[in-house]
C-alpha positions as CSV (number, residue, x, y, z in Angstrom):
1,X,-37.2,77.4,9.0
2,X,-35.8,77.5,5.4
3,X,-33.4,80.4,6.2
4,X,-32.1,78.3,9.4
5,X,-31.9,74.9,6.6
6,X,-30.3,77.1,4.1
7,X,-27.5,78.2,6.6
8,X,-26.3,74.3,7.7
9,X,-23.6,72.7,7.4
10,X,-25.2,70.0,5.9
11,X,-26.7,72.5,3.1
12,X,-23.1,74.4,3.4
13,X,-21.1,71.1,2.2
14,X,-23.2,69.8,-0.3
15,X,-23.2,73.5,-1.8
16,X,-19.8,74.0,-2.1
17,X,-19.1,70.2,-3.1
18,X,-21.3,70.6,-6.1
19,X,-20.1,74.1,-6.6
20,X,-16.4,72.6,-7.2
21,X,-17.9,69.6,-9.4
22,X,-19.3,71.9,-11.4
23,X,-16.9,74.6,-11.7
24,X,-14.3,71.6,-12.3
25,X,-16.2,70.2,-15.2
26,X,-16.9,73.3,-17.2
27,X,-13.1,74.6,-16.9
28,X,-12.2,70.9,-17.6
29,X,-14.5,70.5,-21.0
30,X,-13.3,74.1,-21.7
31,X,-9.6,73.2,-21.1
32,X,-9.8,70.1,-23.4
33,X,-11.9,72.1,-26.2
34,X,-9.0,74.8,-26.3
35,X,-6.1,72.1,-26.2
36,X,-7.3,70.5,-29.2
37,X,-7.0,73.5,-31.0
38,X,-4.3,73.7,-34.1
39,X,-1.1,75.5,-33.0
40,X,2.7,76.0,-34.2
41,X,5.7,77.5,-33.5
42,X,9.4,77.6,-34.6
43,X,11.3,74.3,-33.4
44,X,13.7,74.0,-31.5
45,X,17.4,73.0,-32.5
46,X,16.8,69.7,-30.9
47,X,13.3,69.2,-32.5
48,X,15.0,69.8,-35.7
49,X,18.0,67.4,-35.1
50,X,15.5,64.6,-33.9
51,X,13.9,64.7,-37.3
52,X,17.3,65.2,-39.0
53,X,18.3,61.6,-37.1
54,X,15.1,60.0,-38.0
55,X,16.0,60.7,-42.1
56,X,19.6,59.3,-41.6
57,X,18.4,56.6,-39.4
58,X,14.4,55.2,-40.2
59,X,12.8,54.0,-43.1
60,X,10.0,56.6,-44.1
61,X,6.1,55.9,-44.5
62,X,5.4,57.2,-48.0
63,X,2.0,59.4,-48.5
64,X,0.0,58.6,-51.3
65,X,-3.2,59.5,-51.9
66,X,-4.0,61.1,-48.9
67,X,-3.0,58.1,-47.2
68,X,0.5,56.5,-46.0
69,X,1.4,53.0,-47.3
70,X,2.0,51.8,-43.7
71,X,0.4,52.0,-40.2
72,X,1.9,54.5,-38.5
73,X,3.5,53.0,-35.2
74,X,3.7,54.4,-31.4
75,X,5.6,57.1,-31.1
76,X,7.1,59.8,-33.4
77,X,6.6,58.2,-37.1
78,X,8.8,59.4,-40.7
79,X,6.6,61.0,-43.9
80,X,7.9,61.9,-46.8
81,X,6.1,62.7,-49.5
82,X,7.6,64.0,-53.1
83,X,8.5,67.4,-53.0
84,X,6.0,68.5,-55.9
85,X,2.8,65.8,-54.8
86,X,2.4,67.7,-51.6
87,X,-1.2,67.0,-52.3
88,X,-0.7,63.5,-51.5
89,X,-0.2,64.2,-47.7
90,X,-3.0,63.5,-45.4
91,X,-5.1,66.7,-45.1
92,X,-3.8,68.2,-41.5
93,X,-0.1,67.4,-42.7
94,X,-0.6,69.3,-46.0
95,X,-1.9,72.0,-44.2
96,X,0.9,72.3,-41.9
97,X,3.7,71.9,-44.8
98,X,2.0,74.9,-46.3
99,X,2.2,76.8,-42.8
100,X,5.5,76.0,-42.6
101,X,6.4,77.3,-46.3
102,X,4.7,80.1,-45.8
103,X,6.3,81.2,-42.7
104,X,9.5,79.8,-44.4
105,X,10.7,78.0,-41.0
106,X,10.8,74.6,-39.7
107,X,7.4,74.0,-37.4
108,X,6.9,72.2,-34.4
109,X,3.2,72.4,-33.6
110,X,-0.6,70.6,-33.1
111,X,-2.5,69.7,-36.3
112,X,-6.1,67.9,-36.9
113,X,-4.8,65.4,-33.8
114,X,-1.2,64.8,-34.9
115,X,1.7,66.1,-33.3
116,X,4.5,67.7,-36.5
117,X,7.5,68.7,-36.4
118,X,9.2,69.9,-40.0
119,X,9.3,69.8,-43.3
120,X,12.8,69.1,-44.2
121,X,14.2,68.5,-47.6
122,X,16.5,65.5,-48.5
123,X,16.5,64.2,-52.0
124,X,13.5,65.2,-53.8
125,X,11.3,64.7,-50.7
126,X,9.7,66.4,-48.3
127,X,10.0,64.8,-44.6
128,X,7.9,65.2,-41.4
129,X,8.6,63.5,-37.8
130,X,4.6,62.8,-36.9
131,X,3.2,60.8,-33.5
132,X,-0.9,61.2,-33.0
133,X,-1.3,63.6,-29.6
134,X,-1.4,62.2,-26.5
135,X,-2.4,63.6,-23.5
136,X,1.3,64.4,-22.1
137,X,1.8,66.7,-24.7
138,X,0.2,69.8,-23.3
139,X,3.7,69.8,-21.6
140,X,5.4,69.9,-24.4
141,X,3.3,72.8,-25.8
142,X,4.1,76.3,-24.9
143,X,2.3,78.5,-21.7
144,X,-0.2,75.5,-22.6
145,X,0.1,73.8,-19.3
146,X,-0.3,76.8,-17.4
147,X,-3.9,76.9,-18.7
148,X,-4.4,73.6,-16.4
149,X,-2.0,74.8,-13.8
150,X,-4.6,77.7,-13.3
151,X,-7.7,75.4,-13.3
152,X,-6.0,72.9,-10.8
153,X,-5.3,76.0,-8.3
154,X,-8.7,77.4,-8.7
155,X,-10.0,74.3,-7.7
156,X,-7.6,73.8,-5.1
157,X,-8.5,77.4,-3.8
158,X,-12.2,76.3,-3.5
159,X,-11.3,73.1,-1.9
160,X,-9.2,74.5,0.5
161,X,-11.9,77.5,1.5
162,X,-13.6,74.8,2.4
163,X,-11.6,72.8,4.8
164,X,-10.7,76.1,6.6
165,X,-14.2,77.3,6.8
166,X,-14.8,73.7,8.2
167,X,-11.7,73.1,10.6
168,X,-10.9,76.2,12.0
169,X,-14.5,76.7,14.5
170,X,-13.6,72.8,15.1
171,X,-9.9,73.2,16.0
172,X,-11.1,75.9,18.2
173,X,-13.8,73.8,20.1
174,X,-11.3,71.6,20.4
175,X,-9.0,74.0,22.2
176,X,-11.9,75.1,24.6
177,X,-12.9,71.4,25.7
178,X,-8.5,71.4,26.1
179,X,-9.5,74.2,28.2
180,X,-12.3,72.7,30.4
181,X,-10.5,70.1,31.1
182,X,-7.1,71.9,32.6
183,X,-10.0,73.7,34.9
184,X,-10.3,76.5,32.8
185,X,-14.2,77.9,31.9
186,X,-13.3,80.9,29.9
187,X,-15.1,80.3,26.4
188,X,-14.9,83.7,25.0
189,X,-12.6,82.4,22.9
190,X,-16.0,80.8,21.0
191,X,-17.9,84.1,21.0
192,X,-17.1,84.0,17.3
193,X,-17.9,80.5,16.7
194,X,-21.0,80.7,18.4
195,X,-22.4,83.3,16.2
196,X,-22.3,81.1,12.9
197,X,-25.5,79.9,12.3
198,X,-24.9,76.2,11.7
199,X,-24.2,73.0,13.5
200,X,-20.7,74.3,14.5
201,X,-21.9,77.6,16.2
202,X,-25.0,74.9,17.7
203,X,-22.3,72.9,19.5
204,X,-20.5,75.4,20.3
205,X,-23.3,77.0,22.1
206,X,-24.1,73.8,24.0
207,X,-20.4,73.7,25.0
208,X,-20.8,77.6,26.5
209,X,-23.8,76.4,28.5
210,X,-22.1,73.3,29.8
211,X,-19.0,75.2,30.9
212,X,-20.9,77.9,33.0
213,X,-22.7,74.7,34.3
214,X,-19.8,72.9,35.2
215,X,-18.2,76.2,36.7
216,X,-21.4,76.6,38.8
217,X,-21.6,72.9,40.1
218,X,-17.9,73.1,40.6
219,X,-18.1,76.5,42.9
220,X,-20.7,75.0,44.5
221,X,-19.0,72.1,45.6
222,X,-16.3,73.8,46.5
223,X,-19.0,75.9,48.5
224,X,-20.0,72.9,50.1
225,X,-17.0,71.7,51.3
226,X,-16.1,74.8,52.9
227,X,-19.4,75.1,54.9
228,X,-19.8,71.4,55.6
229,X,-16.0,71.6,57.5
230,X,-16.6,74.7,59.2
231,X,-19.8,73.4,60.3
232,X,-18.0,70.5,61.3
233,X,-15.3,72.2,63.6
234,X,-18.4,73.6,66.3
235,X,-19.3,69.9,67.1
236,X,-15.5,68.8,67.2
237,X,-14.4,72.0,69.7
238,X,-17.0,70.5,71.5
239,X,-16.1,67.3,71.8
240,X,-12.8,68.0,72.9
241,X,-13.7,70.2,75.7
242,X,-16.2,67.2,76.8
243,X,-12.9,65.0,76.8
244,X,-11.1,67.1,78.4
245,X,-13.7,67.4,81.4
246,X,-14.3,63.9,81.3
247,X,-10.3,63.3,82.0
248,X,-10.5,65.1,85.0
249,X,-13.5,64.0,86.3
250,X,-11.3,60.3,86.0
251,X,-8.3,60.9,88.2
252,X,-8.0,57.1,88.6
253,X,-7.5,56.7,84.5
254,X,-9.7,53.9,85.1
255,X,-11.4,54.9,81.3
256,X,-7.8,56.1,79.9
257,X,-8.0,53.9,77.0
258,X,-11.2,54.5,75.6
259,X,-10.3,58.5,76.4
260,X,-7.3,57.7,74.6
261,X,-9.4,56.2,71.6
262,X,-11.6,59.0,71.6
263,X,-9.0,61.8,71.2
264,X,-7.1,59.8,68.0
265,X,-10.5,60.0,66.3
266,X,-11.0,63.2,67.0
267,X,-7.4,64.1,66.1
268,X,-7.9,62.1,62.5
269,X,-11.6,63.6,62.1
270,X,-9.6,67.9,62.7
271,X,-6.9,66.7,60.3
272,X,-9.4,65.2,57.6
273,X,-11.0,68.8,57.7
274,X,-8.2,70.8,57.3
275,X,-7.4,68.9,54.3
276,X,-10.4,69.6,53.0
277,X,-10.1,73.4,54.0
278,X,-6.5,73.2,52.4
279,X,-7.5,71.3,48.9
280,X,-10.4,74.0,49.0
281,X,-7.9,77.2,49.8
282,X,-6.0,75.6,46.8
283,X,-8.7,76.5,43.9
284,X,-8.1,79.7,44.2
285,X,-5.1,79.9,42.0
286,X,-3.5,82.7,44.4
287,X,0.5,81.9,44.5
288,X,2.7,84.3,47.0
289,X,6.3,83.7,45.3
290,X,9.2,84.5,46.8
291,X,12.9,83.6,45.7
292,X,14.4,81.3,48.0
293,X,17.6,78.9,47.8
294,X,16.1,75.1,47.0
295,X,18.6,72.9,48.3
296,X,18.6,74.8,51.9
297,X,14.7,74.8,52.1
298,X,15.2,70.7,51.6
299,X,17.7,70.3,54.8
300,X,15.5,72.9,56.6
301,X,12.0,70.3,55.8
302,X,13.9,67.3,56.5
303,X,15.4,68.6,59.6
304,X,11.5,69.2,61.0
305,X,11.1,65.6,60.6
306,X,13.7,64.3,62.2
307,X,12.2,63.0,65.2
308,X,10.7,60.6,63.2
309,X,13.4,59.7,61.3
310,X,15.1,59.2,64.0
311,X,12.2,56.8,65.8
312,X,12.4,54.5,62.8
313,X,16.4,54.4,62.4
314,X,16.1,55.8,58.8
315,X,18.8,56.3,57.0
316,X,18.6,59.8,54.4
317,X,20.4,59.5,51.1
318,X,20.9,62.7,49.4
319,X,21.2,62.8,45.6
320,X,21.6,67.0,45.2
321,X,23.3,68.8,41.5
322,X,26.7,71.0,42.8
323,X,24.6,73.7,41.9
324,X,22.8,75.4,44.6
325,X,19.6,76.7,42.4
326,X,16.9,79.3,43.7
327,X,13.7,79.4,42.9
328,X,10.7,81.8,42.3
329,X,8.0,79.5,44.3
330,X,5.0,79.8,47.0
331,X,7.0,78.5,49.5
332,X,4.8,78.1,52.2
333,X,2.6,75.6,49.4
334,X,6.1,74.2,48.3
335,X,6.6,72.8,52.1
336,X,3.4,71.4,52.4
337,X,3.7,69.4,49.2
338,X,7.6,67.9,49.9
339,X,6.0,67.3,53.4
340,X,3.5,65.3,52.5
341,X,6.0,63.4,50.2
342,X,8.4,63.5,52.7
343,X,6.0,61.6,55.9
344,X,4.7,59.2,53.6
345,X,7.7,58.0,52.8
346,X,8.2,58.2,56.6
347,X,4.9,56.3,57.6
348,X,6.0,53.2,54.6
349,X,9.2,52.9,54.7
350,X,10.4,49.5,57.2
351,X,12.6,50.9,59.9
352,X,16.5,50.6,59.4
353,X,16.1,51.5,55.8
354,X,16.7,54.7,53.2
355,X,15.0,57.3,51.8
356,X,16.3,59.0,48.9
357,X,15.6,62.6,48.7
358,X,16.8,63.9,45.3
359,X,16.9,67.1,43.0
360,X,18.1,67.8,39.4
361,X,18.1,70.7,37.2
362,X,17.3,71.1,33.9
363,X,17.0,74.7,31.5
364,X,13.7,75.9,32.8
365,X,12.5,72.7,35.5
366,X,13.5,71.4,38.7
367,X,12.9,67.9,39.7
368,X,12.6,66.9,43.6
369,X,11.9,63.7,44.4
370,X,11.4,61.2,47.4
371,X,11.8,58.0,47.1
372,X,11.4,55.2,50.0
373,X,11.6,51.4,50.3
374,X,8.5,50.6,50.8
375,X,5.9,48.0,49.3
376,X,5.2,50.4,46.6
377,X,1.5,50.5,45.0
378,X,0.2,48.6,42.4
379,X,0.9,49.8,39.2
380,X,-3.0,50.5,38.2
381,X,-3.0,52.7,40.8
382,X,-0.2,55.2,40.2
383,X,-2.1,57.3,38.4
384,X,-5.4,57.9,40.4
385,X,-3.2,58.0,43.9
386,X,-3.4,61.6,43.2
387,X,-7.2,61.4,43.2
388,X,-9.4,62.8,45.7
389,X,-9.7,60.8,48.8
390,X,-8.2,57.4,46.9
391,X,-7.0,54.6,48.4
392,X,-4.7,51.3,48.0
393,X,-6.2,48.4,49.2
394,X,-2.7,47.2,50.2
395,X,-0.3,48.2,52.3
396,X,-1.0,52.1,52.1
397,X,-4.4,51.9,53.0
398,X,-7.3,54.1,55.0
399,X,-5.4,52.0,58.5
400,X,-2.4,54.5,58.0
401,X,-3.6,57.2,59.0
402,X,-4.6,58.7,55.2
403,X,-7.9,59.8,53.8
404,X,-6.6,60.0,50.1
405,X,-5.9,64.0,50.0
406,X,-2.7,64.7,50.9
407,X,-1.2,63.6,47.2
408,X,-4.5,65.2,45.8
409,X,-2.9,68.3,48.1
410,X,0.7,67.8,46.5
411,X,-0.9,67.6,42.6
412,X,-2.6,70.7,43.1
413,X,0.1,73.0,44.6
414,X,2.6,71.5,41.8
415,X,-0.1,72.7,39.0
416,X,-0.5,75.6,40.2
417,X,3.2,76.3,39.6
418,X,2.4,74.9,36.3
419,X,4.5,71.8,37.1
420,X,3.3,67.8,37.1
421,X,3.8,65.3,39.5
422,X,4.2,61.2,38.6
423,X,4.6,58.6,40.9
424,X,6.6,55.4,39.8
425,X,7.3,52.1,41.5
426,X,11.1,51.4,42.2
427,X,12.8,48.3,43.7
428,X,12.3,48.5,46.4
429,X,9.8,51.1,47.6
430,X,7.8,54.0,45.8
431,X,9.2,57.5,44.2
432,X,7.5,60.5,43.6
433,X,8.8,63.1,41.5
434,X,7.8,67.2,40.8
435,X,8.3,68.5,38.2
436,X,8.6,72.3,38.5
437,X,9.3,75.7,36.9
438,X,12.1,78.0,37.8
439,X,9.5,80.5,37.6
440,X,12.5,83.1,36.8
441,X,11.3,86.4,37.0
């Protein structure tokens, strides 16, 4: 128990957060200790001509005593002090007038909290430019400020150790529930993650178990699907061979109608299952491409529907590029999806009226659309058209003939090309566009 609490990520952070507190305070009171040490060097030119323009320029505060006859002010302040009563000079100034001697140069340095730059010599006295040290002056100092440029990065290094150890099993859980959701239940990506012995390799653990679950509910619905249809067709063979007898043993017609009736619900109950068959056939992610021309595969589809173009008096408006593009495609899935497109625009669109059939290339995408004049759908609704057995409550409804897979049919085929489909209200009518790849080999 204590070896599984020692290794959270609760116990993790609060570690490392007081690790960096700590680590920052000691190299922070160290830091400040060393900065307040006495220091000098050789000035500068311009250090030297700044206090060369404060003799010509200020009035100097006159040490006696140990003490200056004014308050110094803000800033960089004048002492002088005669030449031979060096004595008089506050303690940490006469101490760096006799470094200075010494080294027989003019200083620029830290001493006992004051900032110095000099002596110089002007008329029988001895002149220092002094301010009291601020904090800013480390940057004035020499290699000084690298001292805290080192602490800052060490800190820094810690802190960002930290976020990485943090974000990166996070940013990949993040890409594995990307992952689920495209339909994909590979998680060996969080083999790794799922070893750590926190909270992170917890969840991620969780997340392995509920992708195989998902998988397995999702291949057995799939499963289902597939046996319930097949089981299906038996009864439905049957029926049909029953209708079939019955028509003959009704020469008269006298019971035509209901015959009639019985064979459209029949004919919708066959096509119902091969959708499902189809949309089932379609999670296989198993593509046959072949490299055909795309604007002569469009003539070729319309041309298969032209008896009912024709019944309605449509009119077909062709918006093609000069170019005449091929394509790397399953063909065969290709057809069923502009088909689909292609009769529902048929089946809404009032007769006497236009159906735009359009394509337009882009670097690596093709979009083919179809677009009729129609009622259109609600605008709520044009997303979740393309869900499994959805309908409108309008005018495309369950009394057209759909069951709500045929644009669930056309979604799948155009992602498994790695393409997208969107459907947009126009005015008048509805358009739906693919979006597909060139898929160049």
């Amino acid at each position: 128990m204590i070896k599984r609490w020692s290794r959270s990520l609760f116990f993790k952070i609060f570690l490392w957060f007081w690790s960096v507190v700590f680590i920052a305070m000691v190299v922070a009171v160290l830091t400040n200790n060393w900065l307040k040490k006495d220091y000098n060097r050789a000035a500068t030119e311009q250090e030297i001509m700044q206090l060369v323009t404060m003799i010509e320029q200020e009035r100097a505060n006159i040490a006696e005593g140990r003490k200056l006859w004014r308050k110094t002010d803000p800033g960089w302040n004048l002492i002088a002090v005669p030449k031979d009563l060096l004595s008089h000079l506050p303690q940490a100034l006469e101490d760096f007038a006799e470094q200075a001697d010494a080294s027989g140069k003019v200083l620029y340095g830290q001493q006992g909290g004051w900032l110095l730059i000099g002596p110089l010599q002007h008329q029988g006295f001895l002149y220092l430019a002094a301010s009291h040290a601020q904090w800013f002056a480390v940057f004035e100092a020499q290699d000084r400020v690298l001292v805290l440029l080192a602490a800052l990065s060490v800190v820094t290094l810690l802190c960002l150790v930290l976020v990485w150890s943090l974000t990166r099993p996070i940013r990949q859980l993040q890409l594995a529930v990307r992952q689920l959701a495209l339909g994909n239940f590979d998680t060996t990506e969080l083999k790794q993650v799922k070893s750590r012995d926190d909270e992170t390799g917890m969840l991620a653990a969780e997340m392995v178990n509920m992708a195989v679950s998902l998988k397995r509910l999702l291949s057995s619905h799939h499963q289902l699907l597939r046996d319930v249809s097949h089981e299906l067709r038996s009864p439905l063979t049957r029926l049909q061979i029953a209708l079939a007898i019955a028509r003959k043993k009704d020469p008269q017609h006298s019971l035509e109608t209901e015959h009639n009736r019985i064979e459209r619900a029949v004919g919708q109950i066959n096509n119902l299952i091969s959708q499902i068959l189809d949309l089932a056939r379609l999670q296989q992610d198993e593509l046959h491409l072949e490299r055909l021309t795309i604007v002569d595969m469009l003539r070729l589809w319309v041309e298969d529907a032209e008896l009912e173009i024709q019944q309605k008096e449509i009119l077909i408006e062709w918006q093609l590029p000069v170019e005449n593009l091929s394509a790397n495609w399953d063909w065969l899935l290709i057809e069923r999806a502009f088909d689909n497109l292609l009769r529902n625009a048929i089946r809404f669109a009032p007769a006497h009226s236009t159906i735009k059939i359009g394509m337009s290339a882009k670097t690596e995408t093709v979009e083919l659309w179809v677009q009729d004049q129609g009622p259109g759908v609600p605008e709520d609704t044009l997303e979740t058209i393309f869900d499994p057995f959805s309908q409108v409550d309008q005018a495309r409804d369950h009394a057209s003939g759909g069951y709500g897979l045929g644009l669930t049919l056309v979604k799948r085929i155009v992602e498994l090309h790695g393409g997208s489909v969107v459907a947009s209200n126009q005015t008048p009518g509805l358009r739906v566009l693919m979006t597909l790849p060139l898929l160049k080999k």
